[in-house]
N, C-alpha and C positions, 0 to 999 in steps of 0.2 A: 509433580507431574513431569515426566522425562518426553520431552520432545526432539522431533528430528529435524528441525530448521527447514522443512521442504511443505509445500504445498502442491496438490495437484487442481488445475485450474480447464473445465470444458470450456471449448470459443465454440460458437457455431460457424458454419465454412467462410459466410460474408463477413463478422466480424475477425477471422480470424485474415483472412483476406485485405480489410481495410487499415487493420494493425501492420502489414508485413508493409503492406505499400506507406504509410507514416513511418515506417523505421527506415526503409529507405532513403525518403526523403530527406528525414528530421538525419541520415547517417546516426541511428544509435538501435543496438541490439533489440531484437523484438521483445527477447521477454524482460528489457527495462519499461517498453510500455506495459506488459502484462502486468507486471508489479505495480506499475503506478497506478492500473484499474483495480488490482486486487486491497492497495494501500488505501484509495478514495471509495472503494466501498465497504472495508469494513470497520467496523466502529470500535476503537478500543476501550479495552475496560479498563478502568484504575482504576487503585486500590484506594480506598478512603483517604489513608495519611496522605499520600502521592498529591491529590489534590487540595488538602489544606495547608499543605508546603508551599503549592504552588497561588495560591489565596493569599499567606503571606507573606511570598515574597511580592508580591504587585502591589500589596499595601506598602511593605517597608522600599521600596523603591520610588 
């Protein structure tokens, strides 16, 4: 599947409002909080192996 590394994301006016005023603040670019809302709400999928790699590596460590 060929993907183009971009997402497009609606805010509604108030949050997009309350975002701009946090980047302000926090001095960091608005859409690094975008991304970080778009990062903590979506859930990723791994692939079967991926995760019994990571199974045991937390055993052999």
């Amino acid at each position: 599947m060929k993907t183009d590394g971009q997402i497009q994301v609606t805010l509604s006016d108030e949050l997009l409002e309350d975002l701009r005023a946090q980047a302000r603040e926090l001095n960091v670019p608005l859409k690094w909080l975008v991304a970080g809302l778009v990062c903590d709400t979506l859930d990723p999928i791994e692939p079967p192996n991926r995760q019994d790699s990571r199974r045991s590596a937390r055993h052999v460590a």
